[in-house]
KOLTOR-549652 format. One line per 5 residues: number of its first residue (from 1); their letters; for each residue x, y, z of N, C-alpha, C, O. Coordinates in pm, whole numbers, plus 32768, in hexadecimal, padded with zeros to 4 digits. Each point is the difference from the previous one (the first is absolute). Layout:
NUM> a> X/Y/Z/X/Y/Z/X/Y/Z/X/Y/Z | ...
% end
This chain:
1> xxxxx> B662/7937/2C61/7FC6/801F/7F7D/7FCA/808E/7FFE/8002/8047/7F9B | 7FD2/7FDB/80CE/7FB4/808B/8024/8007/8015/806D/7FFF/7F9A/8045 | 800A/80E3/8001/8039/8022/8081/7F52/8009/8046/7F9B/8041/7FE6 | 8090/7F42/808D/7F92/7FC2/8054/7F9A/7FA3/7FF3/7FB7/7FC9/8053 | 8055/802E/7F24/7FBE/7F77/7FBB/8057/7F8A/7FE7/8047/800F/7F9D
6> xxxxx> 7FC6/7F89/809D/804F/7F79/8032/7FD2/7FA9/7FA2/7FE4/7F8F/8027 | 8006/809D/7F22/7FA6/7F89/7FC4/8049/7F77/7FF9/7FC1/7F99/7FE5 | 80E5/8068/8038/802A/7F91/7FFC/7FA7/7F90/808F/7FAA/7FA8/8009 | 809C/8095/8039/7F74/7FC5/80A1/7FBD/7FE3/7FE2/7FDD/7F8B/8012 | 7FDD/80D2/7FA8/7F2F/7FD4/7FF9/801C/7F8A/7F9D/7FC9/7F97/8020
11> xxxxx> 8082/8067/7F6E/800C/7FAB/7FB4/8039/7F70/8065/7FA8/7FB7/802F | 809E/8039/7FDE/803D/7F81/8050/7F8D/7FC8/804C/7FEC/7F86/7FFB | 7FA8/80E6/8065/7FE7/7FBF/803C/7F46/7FF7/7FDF/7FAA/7FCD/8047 | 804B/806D/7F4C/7F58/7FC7/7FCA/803A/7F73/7FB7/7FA5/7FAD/7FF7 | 80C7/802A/7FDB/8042/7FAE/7F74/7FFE/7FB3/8077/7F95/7FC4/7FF8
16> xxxxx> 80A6/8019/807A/7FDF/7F85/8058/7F89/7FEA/802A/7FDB/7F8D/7FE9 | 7FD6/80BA/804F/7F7F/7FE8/8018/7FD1/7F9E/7F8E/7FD2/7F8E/8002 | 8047/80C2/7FA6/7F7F/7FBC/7F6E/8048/7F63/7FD9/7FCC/7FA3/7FC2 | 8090/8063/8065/806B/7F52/7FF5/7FB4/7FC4/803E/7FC5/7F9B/7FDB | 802E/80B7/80C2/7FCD/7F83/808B/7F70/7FEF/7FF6/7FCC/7F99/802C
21> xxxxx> 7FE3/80D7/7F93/7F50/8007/8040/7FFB/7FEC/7F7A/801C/7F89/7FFD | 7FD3/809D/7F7C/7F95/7FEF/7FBE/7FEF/7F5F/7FCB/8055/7FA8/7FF2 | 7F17/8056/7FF6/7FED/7F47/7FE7/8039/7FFC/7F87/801C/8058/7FAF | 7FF3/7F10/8054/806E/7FAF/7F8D/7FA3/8017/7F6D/8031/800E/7F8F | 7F3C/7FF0/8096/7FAD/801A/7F89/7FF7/8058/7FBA/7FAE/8007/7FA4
26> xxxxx> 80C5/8073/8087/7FDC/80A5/7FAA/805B/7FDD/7F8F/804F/805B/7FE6 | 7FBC/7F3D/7FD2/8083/7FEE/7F83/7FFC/80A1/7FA6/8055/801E/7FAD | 7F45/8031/8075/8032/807B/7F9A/801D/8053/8072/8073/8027/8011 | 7F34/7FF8/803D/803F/808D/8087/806C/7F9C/8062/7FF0/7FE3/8076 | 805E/8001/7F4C/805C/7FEE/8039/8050/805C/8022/7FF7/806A/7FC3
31> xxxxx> 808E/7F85/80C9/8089/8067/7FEB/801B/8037/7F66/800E/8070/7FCF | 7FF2/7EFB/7FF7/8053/8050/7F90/7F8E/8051/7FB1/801E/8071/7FD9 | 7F72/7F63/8010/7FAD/8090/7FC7/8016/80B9/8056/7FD8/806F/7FDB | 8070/7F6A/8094/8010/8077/8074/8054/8041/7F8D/7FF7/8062/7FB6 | 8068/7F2D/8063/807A/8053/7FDE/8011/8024/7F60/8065/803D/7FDD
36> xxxxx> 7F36/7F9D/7FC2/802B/8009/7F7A/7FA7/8093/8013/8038/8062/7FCF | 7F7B/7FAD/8058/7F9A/8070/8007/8031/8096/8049/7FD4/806D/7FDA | 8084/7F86/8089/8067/8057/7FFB/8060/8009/7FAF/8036/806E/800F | 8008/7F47/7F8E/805C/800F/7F9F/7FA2/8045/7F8A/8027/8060/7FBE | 7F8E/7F7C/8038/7F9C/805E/7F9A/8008/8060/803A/805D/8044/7FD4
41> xxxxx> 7F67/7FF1/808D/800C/8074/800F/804D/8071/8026/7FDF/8076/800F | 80A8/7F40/7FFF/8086/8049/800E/8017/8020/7F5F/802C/8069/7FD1 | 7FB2/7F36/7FF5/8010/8005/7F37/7FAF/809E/7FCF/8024/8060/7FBB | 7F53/7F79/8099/7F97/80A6/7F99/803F/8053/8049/8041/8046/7FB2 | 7FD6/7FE2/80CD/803E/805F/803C/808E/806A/7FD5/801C/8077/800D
46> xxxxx> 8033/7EF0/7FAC/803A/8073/7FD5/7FFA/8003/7F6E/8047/8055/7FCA | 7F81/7F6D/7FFC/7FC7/803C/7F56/7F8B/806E/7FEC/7FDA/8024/7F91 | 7FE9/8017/8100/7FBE/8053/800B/8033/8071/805C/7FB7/804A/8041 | 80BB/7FBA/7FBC/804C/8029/805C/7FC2/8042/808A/7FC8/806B/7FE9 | 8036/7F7D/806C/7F8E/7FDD/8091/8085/8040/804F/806D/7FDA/7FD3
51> xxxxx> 7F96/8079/8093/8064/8053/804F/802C/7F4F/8046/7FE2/7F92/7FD1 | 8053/8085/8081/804C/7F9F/8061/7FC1/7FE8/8084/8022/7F9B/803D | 7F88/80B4/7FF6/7FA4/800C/8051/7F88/7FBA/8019/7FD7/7FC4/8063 | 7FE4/805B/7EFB/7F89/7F9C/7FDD/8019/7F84/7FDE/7FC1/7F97/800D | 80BC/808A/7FBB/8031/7F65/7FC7/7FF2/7F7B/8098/7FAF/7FA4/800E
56> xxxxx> 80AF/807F/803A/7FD7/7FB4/8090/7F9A/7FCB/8030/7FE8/7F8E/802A | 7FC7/80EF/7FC9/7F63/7FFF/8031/7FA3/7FB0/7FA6/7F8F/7FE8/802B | 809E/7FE1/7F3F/7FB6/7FF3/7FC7/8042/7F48/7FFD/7FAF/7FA7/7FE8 | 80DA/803B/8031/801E/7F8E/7FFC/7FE9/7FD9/809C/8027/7F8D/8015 | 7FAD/80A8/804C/7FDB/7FD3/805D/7FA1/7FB7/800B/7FF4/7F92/8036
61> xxxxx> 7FA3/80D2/7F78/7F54/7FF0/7FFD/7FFD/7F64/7FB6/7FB2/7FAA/802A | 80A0/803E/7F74/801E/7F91/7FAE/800B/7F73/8053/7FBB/7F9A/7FF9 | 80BA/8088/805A/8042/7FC6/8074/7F65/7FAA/8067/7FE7/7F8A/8019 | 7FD9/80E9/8004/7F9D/7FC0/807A/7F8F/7FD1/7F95/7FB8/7FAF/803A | 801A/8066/7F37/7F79/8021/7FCC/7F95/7F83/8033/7F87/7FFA/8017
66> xxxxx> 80F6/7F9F/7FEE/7F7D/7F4F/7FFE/8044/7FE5/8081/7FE6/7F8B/801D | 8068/80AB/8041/8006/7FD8/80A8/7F86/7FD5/8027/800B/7F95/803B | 7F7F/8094/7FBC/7F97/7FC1/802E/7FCE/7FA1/7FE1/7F95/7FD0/8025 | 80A5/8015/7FA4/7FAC/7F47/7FBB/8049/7FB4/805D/7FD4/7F8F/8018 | 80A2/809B/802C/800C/7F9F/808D/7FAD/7FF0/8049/800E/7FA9/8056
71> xxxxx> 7F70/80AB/7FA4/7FA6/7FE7/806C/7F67/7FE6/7FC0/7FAA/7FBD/803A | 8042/8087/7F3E/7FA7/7FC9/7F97/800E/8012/7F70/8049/804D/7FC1 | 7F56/7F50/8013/8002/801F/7F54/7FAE/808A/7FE8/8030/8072/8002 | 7F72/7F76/7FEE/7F90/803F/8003/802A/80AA/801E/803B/8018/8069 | 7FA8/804F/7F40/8027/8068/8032/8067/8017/8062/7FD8/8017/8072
76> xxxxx> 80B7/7FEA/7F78/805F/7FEC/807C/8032/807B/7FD5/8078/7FEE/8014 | 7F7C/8092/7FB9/803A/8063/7FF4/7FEF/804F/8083/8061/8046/8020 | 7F32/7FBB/8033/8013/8018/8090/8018/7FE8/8055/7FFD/8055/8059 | 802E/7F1F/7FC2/8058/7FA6/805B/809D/803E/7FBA/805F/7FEF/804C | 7FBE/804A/7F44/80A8/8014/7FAB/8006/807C/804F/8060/8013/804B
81> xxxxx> 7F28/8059/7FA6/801E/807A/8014/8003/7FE3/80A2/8064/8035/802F | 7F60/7F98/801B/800B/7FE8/80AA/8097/7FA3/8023/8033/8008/8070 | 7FFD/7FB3/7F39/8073/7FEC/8020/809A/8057/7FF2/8066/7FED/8043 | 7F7D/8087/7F3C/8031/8093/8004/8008/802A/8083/805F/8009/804D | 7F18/8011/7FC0/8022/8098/8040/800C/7FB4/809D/7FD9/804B/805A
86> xxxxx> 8051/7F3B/7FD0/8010/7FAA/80A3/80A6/800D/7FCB/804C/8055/802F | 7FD4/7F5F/7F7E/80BA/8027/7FDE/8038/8059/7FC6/8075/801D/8019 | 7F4E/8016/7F9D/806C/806B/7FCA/8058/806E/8047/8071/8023/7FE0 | 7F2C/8016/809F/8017/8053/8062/80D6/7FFC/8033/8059/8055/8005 | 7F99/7EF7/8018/8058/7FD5/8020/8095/8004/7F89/8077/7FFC/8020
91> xxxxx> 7F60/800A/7F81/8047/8014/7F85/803F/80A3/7FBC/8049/800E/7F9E | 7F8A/8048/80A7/8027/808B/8001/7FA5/803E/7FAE/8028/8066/7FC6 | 7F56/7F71/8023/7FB0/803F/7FA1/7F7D/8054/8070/7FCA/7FDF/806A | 802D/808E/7F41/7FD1/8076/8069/7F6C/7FEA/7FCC/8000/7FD0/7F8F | 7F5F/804C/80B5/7F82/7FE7/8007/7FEC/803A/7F5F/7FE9/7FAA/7FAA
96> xxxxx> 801F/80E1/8030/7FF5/8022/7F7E/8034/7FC6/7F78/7FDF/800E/7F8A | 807C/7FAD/80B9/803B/7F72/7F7F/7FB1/7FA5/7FFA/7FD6/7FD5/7F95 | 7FF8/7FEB/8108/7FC6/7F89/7FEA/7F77/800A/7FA1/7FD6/7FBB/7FA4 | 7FF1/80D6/80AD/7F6A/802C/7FB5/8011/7FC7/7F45/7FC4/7FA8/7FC2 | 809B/80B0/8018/801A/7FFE/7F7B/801B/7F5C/7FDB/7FCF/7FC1/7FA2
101> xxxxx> 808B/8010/80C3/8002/7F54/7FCA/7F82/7F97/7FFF/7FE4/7F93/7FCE | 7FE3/80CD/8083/7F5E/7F98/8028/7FBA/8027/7F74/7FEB/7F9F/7FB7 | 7FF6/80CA/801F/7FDC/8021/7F8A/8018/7FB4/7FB0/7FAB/7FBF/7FC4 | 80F3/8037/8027/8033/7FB5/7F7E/7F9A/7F5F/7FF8/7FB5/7FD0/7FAB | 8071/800D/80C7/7FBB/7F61/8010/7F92/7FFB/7FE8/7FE0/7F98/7FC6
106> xxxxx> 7FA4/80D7/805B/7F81/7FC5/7FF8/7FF0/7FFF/7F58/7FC7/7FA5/7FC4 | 806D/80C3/8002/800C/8025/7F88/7FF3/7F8D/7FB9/7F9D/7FEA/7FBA | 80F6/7F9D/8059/7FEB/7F96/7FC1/7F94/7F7F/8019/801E/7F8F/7FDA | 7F6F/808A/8061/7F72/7FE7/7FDA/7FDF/7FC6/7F94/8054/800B/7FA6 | 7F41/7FB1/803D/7FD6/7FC9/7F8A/7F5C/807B/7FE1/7FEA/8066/8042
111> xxxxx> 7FF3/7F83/7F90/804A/803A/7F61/8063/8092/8039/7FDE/8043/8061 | 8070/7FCD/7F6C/8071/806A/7FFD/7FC5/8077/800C/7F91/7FCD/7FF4 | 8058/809E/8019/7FE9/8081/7FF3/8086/8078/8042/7FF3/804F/805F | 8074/7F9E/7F58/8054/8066/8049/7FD8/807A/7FE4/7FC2/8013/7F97 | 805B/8054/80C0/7FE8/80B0/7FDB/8093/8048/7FE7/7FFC/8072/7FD2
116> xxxxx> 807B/7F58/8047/8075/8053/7FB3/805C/7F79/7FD1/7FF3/7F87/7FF0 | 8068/80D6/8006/806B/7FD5/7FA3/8059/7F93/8072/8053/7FB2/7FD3 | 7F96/8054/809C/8071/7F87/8067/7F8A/7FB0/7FF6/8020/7F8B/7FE9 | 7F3F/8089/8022/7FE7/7F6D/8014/7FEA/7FC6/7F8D/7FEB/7F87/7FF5 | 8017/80CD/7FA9/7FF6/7FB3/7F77/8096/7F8C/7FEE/8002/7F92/7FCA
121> xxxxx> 807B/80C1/807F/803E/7F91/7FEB/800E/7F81/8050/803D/7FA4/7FCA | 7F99/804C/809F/7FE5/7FB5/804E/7FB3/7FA7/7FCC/8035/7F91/8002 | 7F5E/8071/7FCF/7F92/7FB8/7FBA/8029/7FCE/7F87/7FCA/7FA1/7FC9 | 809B/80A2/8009/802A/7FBE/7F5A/8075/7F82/8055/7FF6/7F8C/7FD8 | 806F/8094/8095/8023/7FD2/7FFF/7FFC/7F57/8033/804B/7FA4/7FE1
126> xxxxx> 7F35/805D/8081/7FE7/7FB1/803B/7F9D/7FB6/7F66/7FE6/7F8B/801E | 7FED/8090/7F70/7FF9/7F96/7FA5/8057/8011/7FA9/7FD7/7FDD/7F91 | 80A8/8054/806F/806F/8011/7F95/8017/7F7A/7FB1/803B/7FFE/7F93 | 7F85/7F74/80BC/8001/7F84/7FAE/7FD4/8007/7F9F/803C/7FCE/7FA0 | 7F4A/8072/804E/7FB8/7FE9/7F9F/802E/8004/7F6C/7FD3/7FB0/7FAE
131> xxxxx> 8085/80AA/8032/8078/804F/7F8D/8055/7FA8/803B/803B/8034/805F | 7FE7/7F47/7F89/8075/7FC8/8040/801E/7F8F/7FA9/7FAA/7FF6/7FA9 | 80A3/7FBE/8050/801D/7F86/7FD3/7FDB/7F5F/805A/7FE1/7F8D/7FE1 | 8038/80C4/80A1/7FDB/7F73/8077/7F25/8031/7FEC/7FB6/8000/8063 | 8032/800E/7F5D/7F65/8033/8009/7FD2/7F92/801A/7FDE/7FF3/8076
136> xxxxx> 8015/7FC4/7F54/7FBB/7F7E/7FE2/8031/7FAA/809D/7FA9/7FCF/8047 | 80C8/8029/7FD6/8027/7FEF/8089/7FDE/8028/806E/7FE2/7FAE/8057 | 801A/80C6/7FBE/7FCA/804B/803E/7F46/7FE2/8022/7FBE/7FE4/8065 | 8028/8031/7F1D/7F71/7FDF/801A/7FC7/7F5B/8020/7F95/7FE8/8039 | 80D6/7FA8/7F90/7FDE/7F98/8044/8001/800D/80AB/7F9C/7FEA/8043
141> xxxxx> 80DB/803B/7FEF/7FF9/8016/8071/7F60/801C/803E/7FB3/7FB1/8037 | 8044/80A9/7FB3/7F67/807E/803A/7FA0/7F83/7FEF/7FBE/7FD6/805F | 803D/7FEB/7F18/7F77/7F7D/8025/800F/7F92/8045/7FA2/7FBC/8029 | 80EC/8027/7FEE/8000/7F6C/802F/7FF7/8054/80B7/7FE8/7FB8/8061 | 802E/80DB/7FB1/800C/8066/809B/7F87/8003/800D/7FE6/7FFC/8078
146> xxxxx> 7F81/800C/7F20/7F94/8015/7FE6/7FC7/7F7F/8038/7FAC/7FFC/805A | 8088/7F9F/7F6B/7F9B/7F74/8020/8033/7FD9/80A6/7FB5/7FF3/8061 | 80B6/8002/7F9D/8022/7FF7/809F/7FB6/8022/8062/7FC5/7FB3/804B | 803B/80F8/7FB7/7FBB/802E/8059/7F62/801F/8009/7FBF/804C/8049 | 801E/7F5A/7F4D/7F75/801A/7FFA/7F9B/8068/7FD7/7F8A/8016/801C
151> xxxxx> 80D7/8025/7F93/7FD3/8086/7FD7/7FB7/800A/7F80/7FA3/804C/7FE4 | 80A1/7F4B/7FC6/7F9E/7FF6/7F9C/803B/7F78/7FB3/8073/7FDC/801C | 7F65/7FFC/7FB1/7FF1/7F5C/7FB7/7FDD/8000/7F75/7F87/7FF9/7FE7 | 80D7/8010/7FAA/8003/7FE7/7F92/8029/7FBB/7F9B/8079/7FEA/7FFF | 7F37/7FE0/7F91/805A/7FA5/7FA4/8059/8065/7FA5/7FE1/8077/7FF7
156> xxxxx> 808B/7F57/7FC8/8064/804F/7FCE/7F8A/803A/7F70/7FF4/8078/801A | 7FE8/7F7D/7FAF/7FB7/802E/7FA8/7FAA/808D/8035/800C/8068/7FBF | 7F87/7F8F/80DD/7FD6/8035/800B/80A5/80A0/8047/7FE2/8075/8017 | 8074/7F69/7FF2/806A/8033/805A/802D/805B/7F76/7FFE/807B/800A | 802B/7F44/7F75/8048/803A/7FCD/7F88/805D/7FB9/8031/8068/7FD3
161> xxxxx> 7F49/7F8D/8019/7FA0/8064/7FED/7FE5/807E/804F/7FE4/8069/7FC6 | 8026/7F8D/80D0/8017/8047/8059/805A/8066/7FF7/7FE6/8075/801A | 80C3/7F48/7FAB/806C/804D/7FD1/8017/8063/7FC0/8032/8070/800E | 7F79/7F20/7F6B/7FDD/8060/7F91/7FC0/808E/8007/802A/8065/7FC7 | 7F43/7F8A/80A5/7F95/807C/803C/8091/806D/8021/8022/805C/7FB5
166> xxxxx> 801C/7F83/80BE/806A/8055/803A/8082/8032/7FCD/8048/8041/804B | 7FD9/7FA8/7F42/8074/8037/7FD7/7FBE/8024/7FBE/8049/805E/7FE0 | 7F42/7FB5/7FCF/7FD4/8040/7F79/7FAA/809E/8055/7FEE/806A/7FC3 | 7FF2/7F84/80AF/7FD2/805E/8056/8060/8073/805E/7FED/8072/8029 | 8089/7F26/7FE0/8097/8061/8081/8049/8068/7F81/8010/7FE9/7F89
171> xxxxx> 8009/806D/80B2/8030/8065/7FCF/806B/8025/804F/7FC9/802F/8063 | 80B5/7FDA/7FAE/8062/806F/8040/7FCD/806F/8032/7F85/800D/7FF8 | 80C2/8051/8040/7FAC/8072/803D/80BB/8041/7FDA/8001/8039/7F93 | 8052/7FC6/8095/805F/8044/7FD3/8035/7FE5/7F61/7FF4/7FA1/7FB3 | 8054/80F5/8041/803F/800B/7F6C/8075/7F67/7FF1/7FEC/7FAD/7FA7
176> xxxxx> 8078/8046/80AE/805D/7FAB/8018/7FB7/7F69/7FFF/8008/7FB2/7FA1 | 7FC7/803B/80B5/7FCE/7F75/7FDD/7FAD/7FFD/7F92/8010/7F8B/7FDC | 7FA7/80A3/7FDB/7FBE/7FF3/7F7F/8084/7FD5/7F93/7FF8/7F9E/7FB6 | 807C/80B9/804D/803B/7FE4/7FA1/8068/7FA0/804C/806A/7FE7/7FC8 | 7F82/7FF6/808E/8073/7F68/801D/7FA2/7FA6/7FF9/800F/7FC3/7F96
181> xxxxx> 7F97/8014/80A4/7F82/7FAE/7FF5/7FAC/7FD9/7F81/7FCE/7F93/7FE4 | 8030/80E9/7FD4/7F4B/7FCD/7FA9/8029/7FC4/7F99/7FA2/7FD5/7FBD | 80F8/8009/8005/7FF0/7FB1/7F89/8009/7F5E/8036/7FD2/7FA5/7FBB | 8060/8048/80AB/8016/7F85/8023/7F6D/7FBC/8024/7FDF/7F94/7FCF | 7FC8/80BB/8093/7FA2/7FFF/8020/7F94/7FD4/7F96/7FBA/7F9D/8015
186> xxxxx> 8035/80CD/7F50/7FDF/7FF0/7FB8/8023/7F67/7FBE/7FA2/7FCC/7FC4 | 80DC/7FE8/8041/8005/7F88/7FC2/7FBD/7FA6/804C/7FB5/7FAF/7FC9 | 8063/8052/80F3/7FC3/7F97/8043/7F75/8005/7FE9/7FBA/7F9C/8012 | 801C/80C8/7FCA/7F56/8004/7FDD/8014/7FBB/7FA0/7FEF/7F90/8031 | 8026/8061/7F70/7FE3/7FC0/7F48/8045/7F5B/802C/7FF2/7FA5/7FAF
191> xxxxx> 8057/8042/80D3/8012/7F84/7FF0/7F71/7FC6/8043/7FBA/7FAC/7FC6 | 8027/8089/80B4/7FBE/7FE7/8012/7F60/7FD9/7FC5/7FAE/7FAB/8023 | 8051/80B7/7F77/7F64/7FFA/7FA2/8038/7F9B/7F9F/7FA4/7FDD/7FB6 | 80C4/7FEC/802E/8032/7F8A/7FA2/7FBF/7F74/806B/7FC9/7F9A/7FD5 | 8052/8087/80B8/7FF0/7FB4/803A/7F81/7FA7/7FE8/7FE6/7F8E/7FD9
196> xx> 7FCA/8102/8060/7F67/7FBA/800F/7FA7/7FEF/7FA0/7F8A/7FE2/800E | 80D3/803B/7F5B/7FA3/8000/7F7E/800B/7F50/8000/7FC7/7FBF/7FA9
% end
């Protein structure tokens, strides 16, 4: 894909890991949240047109972002970035890439605060659900992933109020996802406030 960066590798072999280690209870950070979250961000990358370079670097960062929830819930963006920079080495990616990939990851943090334009897309892309049609899917997932692991315990009333707080508060951070995202986004909000009226 890029000369010395092996993202097919890194890909194959974080995508088995997360099959074999992560618990059965993550129904939203699942593989497949891995992998839809790099397809987002292969999507802003090139509607923002991103060189070929960053592009890698930035679907990498995608690639490892929730690796650490193999080892915890709870803040696992430093267990993601410590599982970077132990494999990537092996994958043809040089220390000044990883730096920049570790970046990307902590970036996607709660609450968000990116400082340019790659981690803004990173961060849009990893909630690109939100502007989605599976929304409502998606977000069942995260509560029934929520009550499992003990993270938090809600009745659907108090859940879809919660919702409501957070999509009326998330904002995009890139030009591209605002305009692929915010009208859809904008309806799952109004179903939602139909909801809980």
């Amino acid at each position: 894909m890029f000369p010395g960066m092996d993202f097919s590798k890194a890909s194959e072999y974080v995508t088995q890991r997360l099959q074999r280690e992560l618990s059965p209870e993550l129904h939203y950070h699942s593989p497949g949240h891995t992998l839809d979250v790099v397809s987002a961000t292969r999507r802003l990358c090139e509607a923002e047109q991103v060189d070929v370079h960053s592009a890698v670097l930035l679907e990498t960062a995608a690639l490892y972002h929730d690796t650490g929830m193999m080892f915890q819930y709870r803040d696992h963006e430093e267990k993601s970035v410590g599982l970077a920079r132990k494999t990537l080495p092996g994958f043809g990616y040089s220390p000044v890439e990883i730096d920049q990939i570790s970046a990307l990851i902590f970036a996607t943090g709660m609450p968000q605060r990116p400082v340019d334009l790659h981690e803004q897309i990173l961060c849009d892309a990893d909630l690109d659900y939100l502007g989605r049609d599976d929304y409502f899917i998606r977000s069942y997932c995260l509560r029934l992933e929520l009550q499992l692991t003990g993270m938090k315990n809600t009745t659907l009333k108090e859940w879809i109020g919660y919702q409501i707080e957070f999509l009326s508060q998330h904002t995009y951070f890139s030009r591209s996802a605002n305009r692929l995202r915010n009208e859809i986004k904008r309806r799952n909000l109004e179903e939602l406030i139909n909801l809980f009226s």
